[in-house]
C-alpha positions as CSV (number, residue, x, y, z in Angstrom):
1,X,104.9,126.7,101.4
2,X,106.2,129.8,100.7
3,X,110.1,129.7,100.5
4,X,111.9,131.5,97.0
5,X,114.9,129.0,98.5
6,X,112.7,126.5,96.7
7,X,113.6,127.5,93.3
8,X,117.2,128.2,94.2
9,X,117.4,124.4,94.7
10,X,115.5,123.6,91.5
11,X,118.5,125.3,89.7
12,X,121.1,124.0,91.5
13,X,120.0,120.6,90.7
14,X,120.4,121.6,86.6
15,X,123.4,123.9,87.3
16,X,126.2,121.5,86.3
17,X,123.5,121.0,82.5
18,X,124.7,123.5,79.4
19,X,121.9,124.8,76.8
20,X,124.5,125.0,74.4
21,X,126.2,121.7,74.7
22,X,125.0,118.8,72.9
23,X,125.9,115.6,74.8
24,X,123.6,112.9,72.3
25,X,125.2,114.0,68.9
26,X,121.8,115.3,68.5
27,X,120.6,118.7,66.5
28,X,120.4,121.5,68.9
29,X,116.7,123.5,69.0
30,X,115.6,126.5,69.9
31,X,112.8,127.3,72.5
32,X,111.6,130.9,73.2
33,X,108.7,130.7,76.1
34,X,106.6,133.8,76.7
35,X,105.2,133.4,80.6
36,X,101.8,134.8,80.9
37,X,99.8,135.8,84.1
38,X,96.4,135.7,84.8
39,X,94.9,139.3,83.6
40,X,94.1,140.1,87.9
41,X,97.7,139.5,88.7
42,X,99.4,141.3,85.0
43,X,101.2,143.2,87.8
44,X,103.4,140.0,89.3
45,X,105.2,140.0,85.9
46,X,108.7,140.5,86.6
47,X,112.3,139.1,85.7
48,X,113.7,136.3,87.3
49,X,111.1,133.8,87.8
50,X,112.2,129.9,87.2
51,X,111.5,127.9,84.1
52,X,112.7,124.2,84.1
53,X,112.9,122.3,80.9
54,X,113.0,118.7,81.5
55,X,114.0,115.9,79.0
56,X,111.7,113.2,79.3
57,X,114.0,110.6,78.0
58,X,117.1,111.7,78.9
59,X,116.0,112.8,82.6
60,X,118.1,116.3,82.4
61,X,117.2,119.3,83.3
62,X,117.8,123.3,82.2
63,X,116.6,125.8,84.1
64,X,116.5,129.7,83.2
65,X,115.0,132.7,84.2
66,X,112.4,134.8,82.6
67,X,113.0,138.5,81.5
68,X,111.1,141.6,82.5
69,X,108.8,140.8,79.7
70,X,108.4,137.6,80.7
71,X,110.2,135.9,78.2
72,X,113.1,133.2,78.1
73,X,115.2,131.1,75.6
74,X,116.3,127.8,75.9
75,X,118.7,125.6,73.3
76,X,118.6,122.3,74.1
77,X,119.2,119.1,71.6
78,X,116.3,118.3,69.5
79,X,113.5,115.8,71.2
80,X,110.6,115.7,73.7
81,X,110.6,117.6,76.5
82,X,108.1,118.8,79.8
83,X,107.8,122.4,80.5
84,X,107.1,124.1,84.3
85,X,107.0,127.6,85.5
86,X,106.6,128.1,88.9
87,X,106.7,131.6,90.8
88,X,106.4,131.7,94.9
89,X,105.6,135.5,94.1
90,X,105.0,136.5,98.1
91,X,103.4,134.5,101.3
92,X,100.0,134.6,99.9
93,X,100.4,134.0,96.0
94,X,102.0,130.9,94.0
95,X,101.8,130.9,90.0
96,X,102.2,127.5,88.3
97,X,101.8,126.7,84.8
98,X,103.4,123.6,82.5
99,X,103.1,122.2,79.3
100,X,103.0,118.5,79.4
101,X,104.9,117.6,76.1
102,X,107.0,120.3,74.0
103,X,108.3,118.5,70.4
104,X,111.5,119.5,69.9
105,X,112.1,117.0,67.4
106,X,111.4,118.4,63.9
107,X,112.2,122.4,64.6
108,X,112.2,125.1,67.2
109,X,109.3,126.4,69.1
110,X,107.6,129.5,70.3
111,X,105.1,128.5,73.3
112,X,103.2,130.8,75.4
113,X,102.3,129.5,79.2
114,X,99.7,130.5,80.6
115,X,100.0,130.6,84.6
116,X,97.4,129.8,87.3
117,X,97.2,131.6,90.5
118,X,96.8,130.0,93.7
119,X,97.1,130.5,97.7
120,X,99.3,128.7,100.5
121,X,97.4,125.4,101.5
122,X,95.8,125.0,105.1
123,X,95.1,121.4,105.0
124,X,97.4,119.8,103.3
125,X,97.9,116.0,101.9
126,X,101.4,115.1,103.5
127,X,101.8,111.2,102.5
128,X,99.9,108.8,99.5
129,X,101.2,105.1,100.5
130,X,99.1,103.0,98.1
131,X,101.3,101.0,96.7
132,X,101.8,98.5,98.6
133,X,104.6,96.0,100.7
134,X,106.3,92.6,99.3
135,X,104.4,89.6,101.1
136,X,107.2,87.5,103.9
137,X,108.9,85.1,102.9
138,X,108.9,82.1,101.1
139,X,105.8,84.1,99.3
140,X,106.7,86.4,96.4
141,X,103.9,88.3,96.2
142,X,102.5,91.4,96.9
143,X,100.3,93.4,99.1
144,X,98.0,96.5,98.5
145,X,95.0,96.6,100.6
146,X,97.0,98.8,103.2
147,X,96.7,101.9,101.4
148,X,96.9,105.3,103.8
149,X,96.5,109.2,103.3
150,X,97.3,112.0,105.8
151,X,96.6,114.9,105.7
152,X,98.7,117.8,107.9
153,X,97.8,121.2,109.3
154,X,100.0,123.0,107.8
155,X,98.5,126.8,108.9
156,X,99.1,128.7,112.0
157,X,95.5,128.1,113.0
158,X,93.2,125.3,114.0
159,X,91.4,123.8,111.3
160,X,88.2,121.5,111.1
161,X,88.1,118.3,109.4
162,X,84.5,118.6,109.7
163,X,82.5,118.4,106.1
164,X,86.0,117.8,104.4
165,X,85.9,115.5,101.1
166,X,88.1,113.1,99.9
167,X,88.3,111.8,96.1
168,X,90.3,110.5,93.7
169,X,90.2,112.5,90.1
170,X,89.7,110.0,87.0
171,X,91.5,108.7,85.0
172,X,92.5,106.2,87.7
173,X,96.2,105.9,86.2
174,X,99.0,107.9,84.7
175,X,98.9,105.8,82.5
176,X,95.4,105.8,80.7
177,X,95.8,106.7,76.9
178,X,93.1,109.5,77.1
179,X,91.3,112.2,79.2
180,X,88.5,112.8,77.5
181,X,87.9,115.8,80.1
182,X,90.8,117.9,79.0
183,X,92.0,119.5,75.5
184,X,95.2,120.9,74.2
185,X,95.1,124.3,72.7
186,X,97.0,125.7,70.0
187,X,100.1,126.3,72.1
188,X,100.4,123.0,73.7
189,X,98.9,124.4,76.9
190,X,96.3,121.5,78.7
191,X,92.8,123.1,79.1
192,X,90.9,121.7,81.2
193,X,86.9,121.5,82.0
194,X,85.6,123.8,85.0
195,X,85.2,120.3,87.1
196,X,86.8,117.3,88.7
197,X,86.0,114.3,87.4
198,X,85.4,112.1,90.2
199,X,85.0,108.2,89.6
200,X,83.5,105.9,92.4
201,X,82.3,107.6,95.2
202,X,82.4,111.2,97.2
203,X,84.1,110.6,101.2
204,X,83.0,113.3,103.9
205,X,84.7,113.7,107.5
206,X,82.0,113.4,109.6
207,X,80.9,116.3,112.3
208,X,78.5,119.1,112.8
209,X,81.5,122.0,112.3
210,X,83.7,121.9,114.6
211,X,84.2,118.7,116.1
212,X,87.4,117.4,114.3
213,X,89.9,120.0,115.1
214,X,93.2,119.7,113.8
215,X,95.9,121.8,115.2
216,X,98.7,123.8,113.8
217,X,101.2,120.9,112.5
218,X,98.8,118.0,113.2
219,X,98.4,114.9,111.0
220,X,95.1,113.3,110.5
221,X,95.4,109.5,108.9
222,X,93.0,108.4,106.8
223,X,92.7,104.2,106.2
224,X,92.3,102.0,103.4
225,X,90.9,99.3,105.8
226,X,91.6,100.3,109.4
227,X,93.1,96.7,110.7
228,X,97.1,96.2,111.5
229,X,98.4,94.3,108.7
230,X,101.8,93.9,110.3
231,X,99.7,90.8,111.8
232,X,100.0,89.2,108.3
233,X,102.8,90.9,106.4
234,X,105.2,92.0,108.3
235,X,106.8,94.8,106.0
236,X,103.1,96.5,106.3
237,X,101.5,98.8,109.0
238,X,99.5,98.8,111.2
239,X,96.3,100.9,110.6
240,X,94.2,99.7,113.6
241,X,95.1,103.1,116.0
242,X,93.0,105.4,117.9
243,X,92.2,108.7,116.1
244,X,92.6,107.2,112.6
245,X,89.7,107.8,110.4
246,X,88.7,105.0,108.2
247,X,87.2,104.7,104.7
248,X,84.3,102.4,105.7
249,X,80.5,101.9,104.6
250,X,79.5,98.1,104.8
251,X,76.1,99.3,102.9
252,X,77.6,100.6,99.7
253,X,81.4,98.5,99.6
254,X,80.1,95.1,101.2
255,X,82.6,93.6,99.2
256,X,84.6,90.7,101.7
257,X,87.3,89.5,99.4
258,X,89.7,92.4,101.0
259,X,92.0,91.6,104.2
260,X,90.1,90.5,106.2
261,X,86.8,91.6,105.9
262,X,85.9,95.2,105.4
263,X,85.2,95.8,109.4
264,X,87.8,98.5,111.0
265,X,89.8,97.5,114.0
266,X,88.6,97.8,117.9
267,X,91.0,101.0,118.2
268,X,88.8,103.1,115.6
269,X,86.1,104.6,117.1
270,X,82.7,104.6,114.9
271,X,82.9,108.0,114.9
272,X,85.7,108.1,112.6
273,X,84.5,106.2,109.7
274,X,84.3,108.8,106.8
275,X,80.8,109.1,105.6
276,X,80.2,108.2,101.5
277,X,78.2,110.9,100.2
278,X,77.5,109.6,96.6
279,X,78.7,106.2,94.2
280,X,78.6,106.1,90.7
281,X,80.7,103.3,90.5
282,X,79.3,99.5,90.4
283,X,82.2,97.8,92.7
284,X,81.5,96.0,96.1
285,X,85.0,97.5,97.5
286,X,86.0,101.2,96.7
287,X,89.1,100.9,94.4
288,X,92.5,103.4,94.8
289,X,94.7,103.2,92.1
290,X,98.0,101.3,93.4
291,X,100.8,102.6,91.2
292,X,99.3,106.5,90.2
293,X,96.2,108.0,92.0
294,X,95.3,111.6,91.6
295,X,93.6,112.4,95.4
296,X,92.2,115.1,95.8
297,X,90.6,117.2,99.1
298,X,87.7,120.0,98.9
299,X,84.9,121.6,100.8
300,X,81.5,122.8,99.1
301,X,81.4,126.8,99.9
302,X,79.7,127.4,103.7
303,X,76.1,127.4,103.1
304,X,76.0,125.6,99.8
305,X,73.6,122.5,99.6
306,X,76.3,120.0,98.9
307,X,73.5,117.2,99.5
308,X,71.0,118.2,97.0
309,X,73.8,119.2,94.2
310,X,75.4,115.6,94.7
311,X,71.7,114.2,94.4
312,X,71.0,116.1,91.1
313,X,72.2,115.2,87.7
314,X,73.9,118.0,87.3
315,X,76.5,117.1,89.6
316,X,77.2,114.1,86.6
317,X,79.3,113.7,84.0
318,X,79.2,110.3,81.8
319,X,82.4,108.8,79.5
320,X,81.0,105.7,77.9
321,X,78.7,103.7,80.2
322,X,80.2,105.3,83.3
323,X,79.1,107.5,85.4
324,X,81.7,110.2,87.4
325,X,80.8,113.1,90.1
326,X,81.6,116.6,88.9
327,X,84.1,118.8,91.3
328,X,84.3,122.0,90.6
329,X,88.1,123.0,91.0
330,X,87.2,126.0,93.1
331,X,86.2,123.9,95.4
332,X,89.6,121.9,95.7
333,X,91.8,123.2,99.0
334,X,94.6,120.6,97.6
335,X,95.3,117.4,95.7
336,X,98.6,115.5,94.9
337,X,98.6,113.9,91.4
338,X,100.6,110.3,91.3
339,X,102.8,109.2,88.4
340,X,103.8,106.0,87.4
341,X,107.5,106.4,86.2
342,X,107.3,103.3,84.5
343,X,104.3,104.1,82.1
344,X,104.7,104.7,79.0
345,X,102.3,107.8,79.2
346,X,101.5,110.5,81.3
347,X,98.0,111.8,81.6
348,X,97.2,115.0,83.5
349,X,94.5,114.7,85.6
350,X,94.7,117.5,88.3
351,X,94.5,121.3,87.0
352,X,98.3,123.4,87.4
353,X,96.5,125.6,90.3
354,X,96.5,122.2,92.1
355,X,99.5,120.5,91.1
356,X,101.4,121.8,88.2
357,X,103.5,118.2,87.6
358,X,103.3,115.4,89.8
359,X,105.7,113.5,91.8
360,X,107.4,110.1,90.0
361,X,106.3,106.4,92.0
362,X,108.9,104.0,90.4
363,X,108.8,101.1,93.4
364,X,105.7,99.3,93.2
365,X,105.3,96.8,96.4
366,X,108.3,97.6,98.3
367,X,106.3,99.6,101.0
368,X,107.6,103.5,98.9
369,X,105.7,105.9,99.9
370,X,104.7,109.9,98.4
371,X,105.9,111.9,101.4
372,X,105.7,115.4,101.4
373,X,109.3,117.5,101.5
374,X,109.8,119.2,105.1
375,X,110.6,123.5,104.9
376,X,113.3,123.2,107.7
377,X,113.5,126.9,108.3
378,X,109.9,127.5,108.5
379,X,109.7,124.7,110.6
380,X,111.9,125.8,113.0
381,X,110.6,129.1,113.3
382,X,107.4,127.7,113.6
383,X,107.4,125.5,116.4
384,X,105.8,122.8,114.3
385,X,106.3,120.6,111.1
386,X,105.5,123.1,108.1
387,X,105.9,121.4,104.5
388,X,106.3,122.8,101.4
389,X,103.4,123.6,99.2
390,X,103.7,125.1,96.2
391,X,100.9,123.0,94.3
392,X,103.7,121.4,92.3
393,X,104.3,117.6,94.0
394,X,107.2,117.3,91.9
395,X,109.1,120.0,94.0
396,X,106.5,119.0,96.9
397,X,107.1,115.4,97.3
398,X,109.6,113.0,97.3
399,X,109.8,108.8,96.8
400,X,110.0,107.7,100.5
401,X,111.9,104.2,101.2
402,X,109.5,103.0,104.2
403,X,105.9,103.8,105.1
404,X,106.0,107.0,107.7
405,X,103.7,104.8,110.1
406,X,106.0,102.1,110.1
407,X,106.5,100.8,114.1
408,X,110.0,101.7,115.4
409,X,110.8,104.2,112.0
């Protein structure tokens, strides 16, 4: 996680940009931004720490550095634009903070952004394939019940799958209109409740504490429906391998209209079926969002009751007639938000200390895939695959052309 080369390569992508120039014609703004750290960390203030404008029609991007006050100016042609901060401050300590829309449109701003503090990840989400592979020939359609999420060591030490959770954080889409569980303050700033909201159901790794270890640069793959789809579309993959785990509870998702019936393939052991803790939702077949999830992975603190808060209302939230599973985001060791580049609208769903941004999904049903970016000189110091985490999947992640568990790729 941990490399300031990171933000070197944010600026050099917005290097060849001007803030003076004016390349629409249109009038030219000013933005002052104040960065501000949490009260605990006032000392990390400092000059020199990356903030990235981004047009969000135009697709450019400025990129300047912050003052010893914290402070930093931007002129930029009048219109809508996206805000980030992020600060890789030392090995142990990443700030994040970003202000979803700035209106540059009628006059010049002064915004104040407030940062979050986080540490470097241990277990880590490495790929989101969800959306799915074109059907073979002479079919046109599509295919999207061969969703898959690993997760990577991404620590120098053994770590335990045991009593992990998986979840996806509501609104299902990018592209919902409203979150009713976050507010915008008076500086534009996103402020969001102490929980996840989490629709549908809580998944747990199964084991007593330590009987899922997963090594220093080791991937665990978690399965949609453990079966090889290759056997029916060929631009798929095949899911039916030993060691994957597999989202699977015939009880709660008896649901059989999904390939081919619910039941995971003879290569995944019993074992490895993740364990569905709690449902609020109503449907026969747990649902992943195809074009934008928000997925998140936590861990109740050791000794907590995690059974007997999920079986309480207070673990619930309610928007209309449905029910959702609060999260606490303390609890949250890492989570990737999705974005569908094609929607209209962007709704934040995950907090900045998880992921500041997001990372863009444009290719619906061409087997894309979100793939985490690979740090090449930790890696090689390393000895193993280390990625880089800086709770901001739109530096994190990239749009990858083929499905990492591809055969022969």
């Amino acid at each position: 996680m941990k490399k300031l080369t990171l933000i070197c390569f944010v600026m050099f992508s917005a290097a060849c940009t001007s803030f003076g120039s004016d390349p629409y014609g249109r009038s030219v703004r000013s933005l002052h931004v104040a960065v501000s750290y949490p009260e605990e960390y006032a000392d990390y203030l400092r000059e020199g720490v990356a903030v990235t404008l981004s047009d969000r029609n135009s697709g450019n991007v400025y990129t300047a550095l912050t003052d010893a006050a914290g402070d930093v100016d931007f002129r930029v042609s009048a219109g809508h634009y996206k805000l980030s901060v992020l600060d890789l401050a030392d090995e142990e300590s990443v700030f994040n903070g970003s202000v979803e829309l700035v209106d540059l449109s009628s006059g010049d701003q002064n915004l104040t952004v407030a940062l979050s503090y986080s540490k470097p990840g241990t277990v880590i989400i490495k790929e989101i394939y969800s959306g799915g592979c074109p059907q073979d020939y002479p079919s046109t359609g599509s295919y999207t019940n061969d969703k898959y999420i690993i997760l990577h060591n991404n620590s120098f030490e053994t770590q335990y799958l045991d009593g992990l959770c998986l979840s996806t954080v509501a609104p299902y889409n990018s592209s919902a209109t409203n979150n009713p569980w976050t507010t915008t303050d008076a500086t534009g700033n996103l402020v969001f409740q102490d929980f996840a909201p989490v629709p549908d159901c809580v998944w747990q790794f199964p084991g007593s504490g330590e009987d899922y270890p997963l090594a220093p640069g080791d991937d665990a793959v978690i399965a949609y429906h453990g079966v090889d789809h290759t056997q029916t579309y060929s631009m798929s993959v095949n899911l039916n391998r030993k060691g994957y785990f597999v989202l699977y509870d015939l009880l709660n998702y008896p649901g059989t209209t999904t390939y081919p019936t619910p039941a995971p393939g003879d290569q995944i052991d019993e074992a490895h079926y993740l364990k569905m803790l709690k449902k609020t939702g109503k449907s026969s077949a747990y649902v992943i969002s195809n074009n934008s999830p928000a997925i998140i992975i936590f861990r109740a603190p050791e000794g907590y009751d995690l059974t007997s808060y999920l079986a309480s209302k207070d673990s619930e939230t309610q928007d209309g007639s449905l029910l959702y599973t609060k999260i606490p985001w303390d609890w949250v060791i890492d989570g990737a938000e999705v974005i569908d580049k094609t929607g209209a609208t962007r709704t934040k769903r995950l907090r900045a200390d998880i992921d500041a941004a997001g990372v863009e999904f444009s290719a619906m049903s061409q087997g894309h895939t979100l793939h985490r970016r690979l740090n090449e000189t930790t890696t090689a110091s390393a000895g193993f695959d280390v990625y880089y985490d800086t709770n901001n999947s739109s530096n994190d992640f990239y749009e990858r052309e083929t499905q990492s568990l591809r055969e022969g790729l």
